[in-house]
N, C-alpha and C positions, 0 to 999 in steps of 0.2 A: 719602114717596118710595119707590116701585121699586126696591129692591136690584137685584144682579147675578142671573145664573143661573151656577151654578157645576158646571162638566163633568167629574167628575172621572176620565175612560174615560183608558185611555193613551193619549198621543198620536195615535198611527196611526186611531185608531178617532172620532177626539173633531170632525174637522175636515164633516162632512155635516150632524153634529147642531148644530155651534155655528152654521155659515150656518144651517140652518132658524128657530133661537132666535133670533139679530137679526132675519129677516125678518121675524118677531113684533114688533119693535123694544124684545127684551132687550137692555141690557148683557151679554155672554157672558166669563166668567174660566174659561182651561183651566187647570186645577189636574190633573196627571196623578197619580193614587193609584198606580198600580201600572205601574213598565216592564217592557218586555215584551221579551229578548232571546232568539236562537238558541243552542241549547245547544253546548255547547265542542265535543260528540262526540257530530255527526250519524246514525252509524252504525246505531241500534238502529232510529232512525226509518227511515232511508232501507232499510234490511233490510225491515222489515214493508212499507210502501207498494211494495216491487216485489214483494211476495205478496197485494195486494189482490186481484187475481182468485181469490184461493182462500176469501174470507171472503163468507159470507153475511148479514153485517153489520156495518157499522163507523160507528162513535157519534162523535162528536166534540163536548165540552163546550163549547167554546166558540167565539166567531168567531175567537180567535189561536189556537187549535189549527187551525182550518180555512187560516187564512193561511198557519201554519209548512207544512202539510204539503202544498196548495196548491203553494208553491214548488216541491216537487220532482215535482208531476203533471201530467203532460201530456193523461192524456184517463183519465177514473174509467170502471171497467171495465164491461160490460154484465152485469146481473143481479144487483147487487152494490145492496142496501140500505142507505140511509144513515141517520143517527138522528142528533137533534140536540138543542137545551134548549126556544131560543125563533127569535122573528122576528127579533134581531140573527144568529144564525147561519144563519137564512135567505137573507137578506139577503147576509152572505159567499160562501156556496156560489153564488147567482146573479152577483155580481163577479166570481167564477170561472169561470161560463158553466154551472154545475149547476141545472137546474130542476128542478119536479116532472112535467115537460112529456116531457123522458127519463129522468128518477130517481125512482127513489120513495125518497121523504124523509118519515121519520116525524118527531115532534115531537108534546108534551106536547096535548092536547087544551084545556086550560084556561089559556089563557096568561099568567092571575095564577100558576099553578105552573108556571114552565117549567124545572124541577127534574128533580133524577135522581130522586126519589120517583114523578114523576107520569111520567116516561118510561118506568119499566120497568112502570106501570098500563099504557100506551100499547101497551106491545110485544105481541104474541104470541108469549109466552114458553115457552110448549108448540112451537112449531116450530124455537125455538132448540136447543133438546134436542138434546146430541149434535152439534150445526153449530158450525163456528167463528168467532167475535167477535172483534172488533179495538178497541177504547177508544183512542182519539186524546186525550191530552191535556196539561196544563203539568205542569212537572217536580215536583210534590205537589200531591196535590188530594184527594178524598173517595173511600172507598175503596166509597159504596155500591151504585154501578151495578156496578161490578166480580162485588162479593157477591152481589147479586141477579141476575145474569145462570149466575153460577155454581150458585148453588143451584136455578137453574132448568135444569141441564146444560147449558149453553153451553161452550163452552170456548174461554175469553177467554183475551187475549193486549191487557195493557197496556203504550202505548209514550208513553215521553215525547217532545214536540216543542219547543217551549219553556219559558223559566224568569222568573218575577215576581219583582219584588221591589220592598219599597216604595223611596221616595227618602230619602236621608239628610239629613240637617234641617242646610240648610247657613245664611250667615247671610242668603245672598236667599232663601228659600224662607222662613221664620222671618218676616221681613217681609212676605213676601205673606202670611202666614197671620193676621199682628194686623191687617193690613190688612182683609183677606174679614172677621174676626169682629167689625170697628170699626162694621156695619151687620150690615142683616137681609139675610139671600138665601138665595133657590128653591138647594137642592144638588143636583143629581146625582147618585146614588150606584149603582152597577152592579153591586156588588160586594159582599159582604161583608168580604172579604178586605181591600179596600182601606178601607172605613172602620174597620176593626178599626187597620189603618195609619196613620191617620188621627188616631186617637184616641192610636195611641203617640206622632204626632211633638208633637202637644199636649202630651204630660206633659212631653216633654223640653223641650218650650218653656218649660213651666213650672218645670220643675228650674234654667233657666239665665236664666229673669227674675232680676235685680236685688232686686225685690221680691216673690217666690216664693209669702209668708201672703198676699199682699194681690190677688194677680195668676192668676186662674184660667182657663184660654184653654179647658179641659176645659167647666166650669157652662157657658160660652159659646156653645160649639160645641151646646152640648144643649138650645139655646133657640133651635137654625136650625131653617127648614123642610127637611124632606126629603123629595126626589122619588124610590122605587126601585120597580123594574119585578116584582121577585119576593115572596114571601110570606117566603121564606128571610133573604133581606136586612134586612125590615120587623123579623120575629124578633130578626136580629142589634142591630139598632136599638134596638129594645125593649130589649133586655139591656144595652146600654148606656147608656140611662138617657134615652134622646130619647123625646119624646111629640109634635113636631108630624112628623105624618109622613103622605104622602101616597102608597096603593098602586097600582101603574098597571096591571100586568099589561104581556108583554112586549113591543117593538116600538118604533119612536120616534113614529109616530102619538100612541100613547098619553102618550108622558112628552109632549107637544107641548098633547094635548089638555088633561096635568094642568095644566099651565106656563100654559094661556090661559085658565082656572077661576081659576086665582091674577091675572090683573090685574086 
């Protein structure tokens, strides 16, 4: 029997790809890893976004960095370059009405890396020199596009717009979780972040089993299959002790196309 397909995106983001997955005719379980709220004190952001016209570049990691900031713009300035991971923040900035029709939007050339590694390959980083950079992104995150924009004289300016965090393992979350790992199923994984999350609310599941030596929800989880769109992810994977894993490179095409290999 067909397991589920399990969506782990936050909410906001989970509801285009679970319809395309049934039309497949998956079972689809949204299981959100990681929510996504506006930070307490809009301030810093909404300061930079009414200096966009002065940046010669502005990145944004992800498609909820695109959403939070999105919110407060009504029209992205002329001549203003944009930079971004993959085809999910693609995909945001065109629900915004951002094409590459009147933007130039750069992005990762290989889009199994749609990574800050292969972003600042991507850039021309000699003409950054000296010009000023904007990095759009959640309220902690990697500090390597930062550095590599810097040391190639940029002079960046990073601002938070949103704040992650996983969910607290309450006692219906706990139940969906023995539930999803009582079978096999396609997962979803988008993130690193969030299966790193993932992996903790498991332990605690297992700290507060009954039968704790005997009851392992960890070995479990690591004998799903997994669906993740980056190299980065797969990594995280790896290190955590999963080996059935499937790399899609980024886009929902592709997780669509791994999903229909799997039936």
């Amino acid at each position: 029997m067909t397991g589920a397909v399990v969506i782990t995106r936050p909410l906001a983001q989970a509801g285009a790809l679970a319809a395309r997955v049934s039309a497949l005719g998956r079972p689809v379980e949204l299981l959100p890893l990681l929510a996504i709220a506006p930070l307490d004190d809009q301030a810093p952001l909404l300061a930079a976004l009414a200096r966009l016209h002065e940046y010669e570049l502005v990145a944004f990691v992800s498609p909820n960095a695109i959403d939070a900031a999105f919110a407060h713009i009504a029209r992205w300035p002329d001549g203003v370059t944009l930079a971004v991971l993959g085809e999910g923040s693609r995909a945001a900035l065109a629900a915004h009405g951002v094409t590459p029709d009147t933007v130039r939007i750069v992005s990762p050339a290989d889009s199994a890396h749609s990574d800050s590694e292969h972003l600042l390959q991507t850039l021309d980083l000699a003409a950054l020199n000296g010009r000023p950079v904007l990095i759009i992104r959640g309220e902690s995150g990697r500090e390597l596009m930062a550095d590599g924009l810097r040391d190639a004289g940029a002079l960046v300016d990073v601002v938070a717009a949103y704040r992650r965090s996983v969910p607290l393992l309450t006692p219906a979350l706990a139940t969906r979780l023995r539930a999803l790992l009582a079978q096999q199923n396609d997962w979803i994984i988008t993130s690193s972040e969030a299966l790193r999350g993932l992996m903790g609310l498991l332990h605690q599941l297992d700290l507060h089993h009954p039968d704790a030596m005997q009851h392992n929800s960890v070995v479990t989880m690591q004998q799903q299959h997994l669906i993740v769109p980056h190299a980065r992810i797969a990594e995280t994977a790896n290190n955590l002790g999963f080996s059935k894993l499937t790399l899609t490179g980024s886009g929902d095409e592709r997780l669509l196309a791994a999903l229909q290999s799997c039936l």
